[in-house]
C-alpha positions in Angstrom: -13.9 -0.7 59.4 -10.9 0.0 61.9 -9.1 -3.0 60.8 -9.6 -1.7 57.0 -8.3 1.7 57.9 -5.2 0.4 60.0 -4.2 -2.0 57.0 -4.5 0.5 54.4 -2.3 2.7 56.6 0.2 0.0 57.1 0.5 -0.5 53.6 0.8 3.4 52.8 3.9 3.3 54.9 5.2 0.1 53.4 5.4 2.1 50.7 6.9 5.2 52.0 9.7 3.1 53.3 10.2 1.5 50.7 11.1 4.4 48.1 13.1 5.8 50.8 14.5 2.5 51.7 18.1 1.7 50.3 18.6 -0.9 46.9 19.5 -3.9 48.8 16.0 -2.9 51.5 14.1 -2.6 48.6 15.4 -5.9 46.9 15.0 -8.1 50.1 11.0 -6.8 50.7 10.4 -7.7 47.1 11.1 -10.6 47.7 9.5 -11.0 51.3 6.6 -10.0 49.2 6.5 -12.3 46.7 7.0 -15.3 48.9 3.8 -14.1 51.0 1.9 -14.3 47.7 2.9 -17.7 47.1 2.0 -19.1 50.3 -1.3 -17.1 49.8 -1.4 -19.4 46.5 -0.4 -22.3 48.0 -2.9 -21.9 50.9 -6.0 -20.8 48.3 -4.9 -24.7 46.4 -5.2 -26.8 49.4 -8.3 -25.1 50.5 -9.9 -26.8 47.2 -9.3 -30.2 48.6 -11.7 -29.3 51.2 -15.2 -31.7 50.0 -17.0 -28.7 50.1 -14.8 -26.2 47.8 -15.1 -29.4 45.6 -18.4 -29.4 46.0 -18.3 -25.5 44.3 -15.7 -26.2 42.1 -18.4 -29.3 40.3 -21.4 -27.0 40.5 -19.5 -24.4 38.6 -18.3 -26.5 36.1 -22.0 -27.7 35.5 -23.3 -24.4 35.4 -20.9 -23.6 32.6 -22.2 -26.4 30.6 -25.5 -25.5 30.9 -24.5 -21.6 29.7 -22.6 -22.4 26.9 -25.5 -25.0 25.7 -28.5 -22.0 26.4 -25.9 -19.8 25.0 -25.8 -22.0 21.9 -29.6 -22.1 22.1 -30.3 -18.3 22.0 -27.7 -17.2 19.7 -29.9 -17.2 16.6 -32.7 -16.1 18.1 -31.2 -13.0 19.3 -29.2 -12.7 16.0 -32.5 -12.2 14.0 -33.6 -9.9 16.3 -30.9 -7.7 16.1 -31.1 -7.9 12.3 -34.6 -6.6 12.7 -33.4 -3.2 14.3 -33.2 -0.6 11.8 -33.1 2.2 13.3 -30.3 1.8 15.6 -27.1 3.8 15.7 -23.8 2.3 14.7 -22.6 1.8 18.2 -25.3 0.5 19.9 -25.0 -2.5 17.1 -21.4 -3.2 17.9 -22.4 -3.4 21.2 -24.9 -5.9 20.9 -22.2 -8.3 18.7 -20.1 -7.7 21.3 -22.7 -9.4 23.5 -23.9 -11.7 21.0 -20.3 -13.1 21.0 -19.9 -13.2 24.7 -23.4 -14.4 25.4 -22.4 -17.0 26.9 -20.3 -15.6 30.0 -23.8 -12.9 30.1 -25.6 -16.4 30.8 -22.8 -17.9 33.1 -23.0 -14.7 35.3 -26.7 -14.6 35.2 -27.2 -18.3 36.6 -23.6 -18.7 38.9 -25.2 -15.3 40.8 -28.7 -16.9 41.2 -27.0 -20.2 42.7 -24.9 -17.7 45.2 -28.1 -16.6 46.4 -30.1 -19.3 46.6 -27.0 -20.9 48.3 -26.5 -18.0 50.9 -30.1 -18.7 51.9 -30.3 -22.4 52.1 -27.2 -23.1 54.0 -23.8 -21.2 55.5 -21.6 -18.0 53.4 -18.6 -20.5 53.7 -20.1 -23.1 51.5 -20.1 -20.8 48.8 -17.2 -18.6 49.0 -16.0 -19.9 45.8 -18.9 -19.5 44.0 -19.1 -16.1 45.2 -15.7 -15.5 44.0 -16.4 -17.1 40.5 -19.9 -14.6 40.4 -17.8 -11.5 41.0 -14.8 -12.6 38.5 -17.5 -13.4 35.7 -19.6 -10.1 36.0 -16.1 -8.0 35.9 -14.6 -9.7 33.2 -18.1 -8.9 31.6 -17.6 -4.8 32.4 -14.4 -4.7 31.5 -15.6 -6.2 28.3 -18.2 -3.2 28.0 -16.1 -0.4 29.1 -13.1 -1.3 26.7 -15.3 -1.3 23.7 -15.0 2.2 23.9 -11.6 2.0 22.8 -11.3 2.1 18.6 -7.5 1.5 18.4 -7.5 -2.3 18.6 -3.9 -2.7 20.1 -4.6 -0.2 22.8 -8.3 -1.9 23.6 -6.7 -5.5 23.8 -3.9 -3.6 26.7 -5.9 -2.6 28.5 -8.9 -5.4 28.4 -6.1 -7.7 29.3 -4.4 -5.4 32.1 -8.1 -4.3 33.8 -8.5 -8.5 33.8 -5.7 -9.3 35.2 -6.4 -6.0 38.3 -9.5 -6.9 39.0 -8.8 -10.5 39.3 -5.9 -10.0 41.9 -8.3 -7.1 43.9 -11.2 -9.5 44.3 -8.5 -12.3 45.5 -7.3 -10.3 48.0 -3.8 -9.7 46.5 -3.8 -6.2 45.2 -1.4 -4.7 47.9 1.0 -7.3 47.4 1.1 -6.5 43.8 1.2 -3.0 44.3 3.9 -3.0 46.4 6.0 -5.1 43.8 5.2 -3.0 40.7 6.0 0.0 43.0 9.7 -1.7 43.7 10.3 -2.2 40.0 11.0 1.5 39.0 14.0 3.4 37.6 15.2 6.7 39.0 16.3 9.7 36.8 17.3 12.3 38.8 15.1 13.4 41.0 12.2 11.6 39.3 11.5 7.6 40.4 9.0 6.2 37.5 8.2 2.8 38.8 5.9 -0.1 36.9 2.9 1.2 39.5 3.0 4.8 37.9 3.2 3.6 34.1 0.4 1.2 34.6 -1.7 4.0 36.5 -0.7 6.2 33.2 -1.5 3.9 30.6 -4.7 3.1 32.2 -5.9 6.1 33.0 -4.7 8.0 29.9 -6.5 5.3 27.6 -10.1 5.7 29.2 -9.8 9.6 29.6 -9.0 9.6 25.7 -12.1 6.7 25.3 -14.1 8.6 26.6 -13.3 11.6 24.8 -13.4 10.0 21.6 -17.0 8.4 22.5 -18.1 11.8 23.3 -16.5 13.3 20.5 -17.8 11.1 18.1 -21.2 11.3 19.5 -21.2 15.4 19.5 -19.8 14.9 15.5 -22.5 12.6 14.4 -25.4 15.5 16.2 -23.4 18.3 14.3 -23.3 16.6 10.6 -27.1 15.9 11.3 -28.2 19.1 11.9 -29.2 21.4 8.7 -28.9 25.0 9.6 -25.0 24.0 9.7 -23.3 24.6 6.3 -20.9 21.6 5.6 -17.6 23.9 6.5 -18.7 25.0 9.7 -19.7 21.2 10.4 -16.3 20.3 9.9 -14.6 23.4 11.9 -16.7 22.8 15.1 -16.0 19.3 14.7 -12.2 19.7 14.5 -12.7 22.2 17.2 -14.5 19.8 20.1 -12.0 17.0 19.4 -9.1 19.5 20.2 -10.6 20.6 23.2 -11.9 17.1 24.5 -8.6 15.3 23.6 -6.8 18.0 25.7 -9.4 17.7 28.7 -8.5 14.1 28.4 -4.9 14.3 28.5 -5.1 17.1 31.4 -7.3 14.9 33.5 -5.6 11.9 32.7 -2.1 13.5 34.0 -3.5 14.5 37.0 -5.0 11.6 38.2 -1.8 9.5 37.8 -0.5 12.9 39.9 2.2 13.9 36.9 3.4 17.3 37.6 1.6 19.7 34.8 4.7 22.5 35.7 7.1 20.6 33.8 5.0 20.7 30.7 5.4 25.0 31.3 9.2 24.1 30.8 8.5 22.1 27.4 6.8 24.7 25.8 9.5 27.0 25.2 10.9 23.5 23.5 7.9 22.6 21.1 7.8 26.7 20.4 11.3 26.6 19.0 10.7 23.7 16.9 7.2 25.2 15.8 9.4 27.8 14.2 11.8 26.2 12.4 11.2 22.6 11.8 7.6 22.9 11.5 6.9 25.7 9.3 5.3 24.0 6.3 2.9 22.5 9.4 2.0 25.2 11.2 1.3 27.3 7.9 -1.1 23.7 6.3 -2.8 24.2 10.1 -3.3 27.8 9.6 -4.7 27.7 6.1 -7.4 24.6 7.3 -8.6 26.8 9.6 -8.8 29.9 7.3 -10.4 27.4 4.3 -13.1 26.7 7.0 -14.1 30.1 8.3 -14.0 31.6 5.2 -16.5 28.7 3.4 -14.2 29.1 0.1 -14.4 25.0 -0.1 -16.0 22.7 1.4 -16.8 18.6 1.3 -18.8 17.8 -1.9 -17.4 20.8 -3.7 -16.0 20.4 -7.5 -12.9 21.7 -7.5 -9.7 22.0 -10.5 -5.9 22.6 -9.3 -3.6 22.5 -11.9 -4.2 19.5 -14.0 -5.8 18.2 -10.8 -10.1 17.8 -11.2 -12.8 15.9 -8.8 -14.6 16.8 -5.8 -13.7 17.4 -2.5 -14.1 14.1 -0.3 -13.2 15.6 3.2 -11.1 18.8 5.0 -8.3 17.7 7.2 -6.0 19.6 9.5 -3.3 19.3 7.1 -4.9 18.4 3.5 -7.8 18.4 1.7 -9.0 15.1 0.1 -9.8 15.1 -3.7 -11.1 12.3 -5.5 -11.0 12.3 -9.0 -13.0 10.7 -11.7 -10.5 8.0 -12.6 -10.9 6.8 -8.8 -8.0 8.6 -7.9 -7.1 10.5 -4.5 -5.3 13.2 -4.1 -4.2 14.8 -0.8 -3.8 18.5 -1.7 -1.9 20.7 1.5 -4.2 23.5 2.4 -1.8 25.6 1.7 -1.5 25.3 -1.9 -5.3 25.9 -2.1 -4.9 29.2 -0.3 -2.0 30.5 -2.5 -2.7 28.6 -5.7 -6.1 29.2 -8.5 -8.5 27.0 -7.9 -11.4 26.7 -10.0 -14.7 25.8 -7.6 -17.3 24.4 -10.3 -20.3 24.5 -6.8 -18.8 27.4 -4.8 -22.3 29.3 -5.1 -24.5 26.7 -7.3 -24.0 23.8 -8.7 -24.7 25.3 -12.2 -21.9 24.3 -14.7 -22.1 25.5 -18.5 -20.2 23.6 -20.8 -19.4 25.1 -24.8 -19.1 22.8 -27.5 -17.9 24.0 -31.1 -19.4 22.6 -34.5 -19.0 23.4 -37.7 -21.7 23.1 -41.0 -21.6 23.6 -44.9 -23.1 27.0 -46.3 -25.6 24.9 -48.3 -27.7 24.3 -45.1 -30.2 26.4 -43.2 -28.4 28.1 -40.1 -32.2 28.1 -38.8 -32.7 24.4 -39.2 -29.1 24.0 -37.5 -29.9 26.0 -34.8 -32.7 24.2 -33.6 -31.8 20.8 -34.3 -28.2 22.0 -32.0 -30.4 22.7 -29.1 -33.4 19.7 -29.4 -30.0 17.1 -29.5 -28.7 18.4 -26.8 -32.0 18.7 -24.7 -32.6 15.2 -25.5 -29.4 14.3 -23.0 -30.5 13.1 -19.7 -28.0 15.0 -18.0 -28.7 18.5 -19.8 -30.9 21.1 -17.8 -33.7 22.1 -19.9 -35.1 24.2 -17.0 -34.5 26.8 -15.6 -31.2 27.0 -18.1 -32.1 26.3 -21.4 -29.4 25.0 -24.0 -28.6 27.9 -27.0 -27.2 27.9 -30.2 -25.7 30.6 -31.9 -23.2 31.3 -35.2 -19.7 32.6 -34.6 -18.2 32.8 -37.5 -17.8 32.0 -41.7 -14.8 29.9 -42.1 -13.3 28.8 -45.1 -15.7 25.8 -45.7 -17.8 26.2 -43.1 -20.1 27.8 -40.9 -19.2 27.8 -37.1 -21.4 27.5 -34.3 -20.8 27.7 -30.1 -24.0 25.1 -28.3 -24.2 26.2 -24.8 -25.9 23.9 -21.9 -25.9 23.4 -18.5 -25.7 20.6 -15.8 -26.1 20.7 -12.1 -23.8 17.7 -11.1 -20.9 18.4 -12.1 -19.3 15.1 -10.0 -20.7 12.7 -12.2 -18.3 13.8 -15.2 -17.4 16.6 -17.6 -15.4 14.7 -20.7 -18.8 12.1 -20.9 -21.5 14.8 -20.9 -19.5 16.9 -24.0 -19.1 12.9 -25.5 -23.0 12.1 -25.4 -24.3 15.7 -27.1 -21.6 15.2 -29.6 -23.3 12.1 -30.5 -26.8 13.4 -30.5 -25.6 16.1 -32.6 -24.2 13.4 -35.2 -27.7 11.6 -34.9 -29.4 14.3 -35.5 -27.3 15.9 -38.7 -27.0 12.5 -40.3 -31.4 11.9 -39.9 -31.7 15.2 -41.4 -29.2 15.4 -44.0 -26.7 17.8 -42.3 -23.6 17.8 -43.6 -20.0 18.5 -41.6 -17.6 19.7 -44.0 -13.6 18.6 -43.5 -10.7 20.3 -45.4 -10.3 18.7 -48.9 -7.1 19.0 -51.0 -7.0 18.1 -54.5 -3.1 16.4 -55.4 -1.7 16.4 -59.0 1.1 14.6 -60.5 3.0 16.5 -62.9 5.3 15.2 -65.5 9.5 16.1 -66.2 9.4 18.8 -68.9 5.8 19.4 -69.3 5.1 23.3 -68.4 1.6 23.5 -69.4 0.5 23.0 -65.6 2.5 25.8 -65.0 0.5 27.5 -67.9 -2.5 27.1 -66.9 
């Protein structure tokens, strides 16, 4: 325990000297350094020669036959179970693909750490140091694996799977000092600030599993919220919006201060980021403001049937900036929140989902208004579509025209998402059906042409 405390306090002052040490210092233990890790290479290569790290070295190469053949083995079997889970949530089935693509390292590290300690009790720790070694690079490969996954961003997860592989390889060898005292020589100075390859590799790492975790949690918090009921669908999405902001800022925060970034200078910036807030983000700032005012005040929300402008669908989700609108066609518009707040909009759902459409007919004055009425209203109750209860479809006369007389049918529908044009489209045609069975005529302007002749006035005459 001494011996570990004395090293790591050599090593603190290695560095310490070195970021005070001049350029040419620096250069020269860089390289001191890396020659020490090649003789540690070197040194680690012969020692494989040795009958009994050959010994290790054959016994792990069998037992990675035998766990990619079991591996091979158990794959289906554990495929059709996981097919039979239906109750699972999303996550927990990408994690166990994940494993069912990696089941063969979970089988390797399962059988390599039985042999270690079967080996450790049979005979002495040296003859299987390797083995060891092998057990503890297999079963953190295998974390990694695990912990990564919370990453969604694929570029970022593959960084840092690759990066945490290649630290935790070098820290169980025995050759993380070394390597922290080279990235730690490769920096840059600005000023009075020194950003070596140590510090950014600290950040990035840090600063993606902070923001992992905070998207794991928030995605976890969003799926509880959108399940729960008593919610209504705006709110969902404000408190939503509202724990990402907070978590993704814990998790820069935290991240920051592990690496040890000074959180002062980020006092200075904001007099920066205010300035540009106020001129070159104003049509921002105003599409932020109006989110949050569309939210609180419940004027829209996701599922609604809205109409902006020549724009009509319903509303697919509420973002920060836009609103998502899909239209019948298959269309998508993102609308700015702004123009919904200073714009008409026309919400078909914003208290019911009740929707009353007209339609306008027209018969000759030979036929029964009373007959026409009812007819009107059993075509257009004989439309799946049409409500019959509690809104009943009516009929009534508007008007005598000049060949005809002119009726408004009234009916109403409760999803206005599946279509408006189609609905007005399939009474029209009942209504045809049901004139032409029962001998309803639809009078059309008529005009009656004559042909007169040069010099003949009696068509004036008469």
């Amino acid at each position: 325990m001494a011996d570990e405390e004395t090293t790591q306090a050599e090593s603190q002052t290695t560095l310490e000297q070195a970021t005070d040490a001049p350029a040419e210092a620096v250069e020269q233990d860089a390289q001191e350094i890396a020659l020490s890790v090649w003789d540690q290479t070197l040194t680690f290569l012969e020692g494989l020669l040795r009958p009994w790290n050959a010994y290790q070295v054959a016994i792990a190469l069998a037992v990675l036959a035998v766990s990619l053949l079991l591996a091979r083995i158990i794959k289906p079997r554990f495929y059709e179970w996981m097919r039979a889970r239906e109750d699972w949530p999303k996550w927990r089935y990408r994690y166990m693909l994940m494993l069912h693509r990696r089941l063969a390292l979970v089988v390797f590290v399962v059988l390599i750490w039985s042999i270690v300690w079967i080996m450790r009790e049979v005979t002495w720790p040296s003859r299987s140091y390797l083995l060891g070694v092998l057990a503890n690079l297999s079963t953190a490969w295998l974390v990694v694996v695990l912990v990564v996954r919370l990453v969604s961003n694929s570029f970022l997860r593959a960084i840092l799977r690759y990066g945490a592989w290649a630290w935790v390889t070098i820290s169980i060898l025995g050759l993380s000092q070394e390597t922290m005292q080279l990235m730690d020589h490769a920096a840059i100075e600005i000023g009075e600030t020194r950003i070596s390859l140590w510090v950014v590799a600290q950040a990035a790492v840090m600063l993606g599993l902070t923001f992992a975790l905070a998207r794991f949690l928030s995605t976890q918090s969003a799926t509880s919220i959108r399940n729960n009921e008593d919610i209504s669908p705006s709110m969902q999405v404000l408190f939503v919006k509202f724990l990402q902001v907070v978590l993704y800022g814990i998790a820069f925060v935290v991240g920051l201060r592990i690496v040890g970034f000074d959180l002062r200078g980020l006092a200075f910036m904001s007099g920066f980021i205010g300035v540009g807030l106020g001129f070159g983000l104003q049509k921002v700032v105003s599409n932020l403001v109006s989110g949050i005012i569309i939210l609180l005040d419940k004027s829209i929300k996701p599922g609604d049937v809205i109409s902006l402008g020549e724009t009509f669908g319903w509303i697919n989700s509420l973002g920060a900036r836009y609103v998502s609108v899909v239209t019948r066609d298959g269309r998508e518009y993102l609308i700015p929140n702004e123009d919904l707040i200073t714009g008409q909009v026309v919400n078909w759902s914003h208290t019911d989902a009740y929707v009353r459409l007209d339609i306008y007919f027209g018969t000759s004055y030979g036929d029964d208004p009373h007959v026409v009425r009812k007819l009107a209203i059993d075509a257009a109750k004989s439309v799946d579509r049409v409500l019959t209860f509690p809104k009943t479809p009516v009929c009534h006369i508007v008007g005598f025209g000049d060949s005809s007389v002119d009726y408004i049918l009234r009916f109403w529908i409760e999803d206005p998402t599946g279509g408006l044009t189609n609905i007005r489209g399939n009474v029209y045609l009942a209504l045809w059906d049901a004139f032409h069975e029962n001998g309803i005529s639809l009078p059309f302007p008529q005009r009656e042409v004559r042909m007169l002749q040069d010099g003949d006035p009696r068509p004036l005459a008469d």
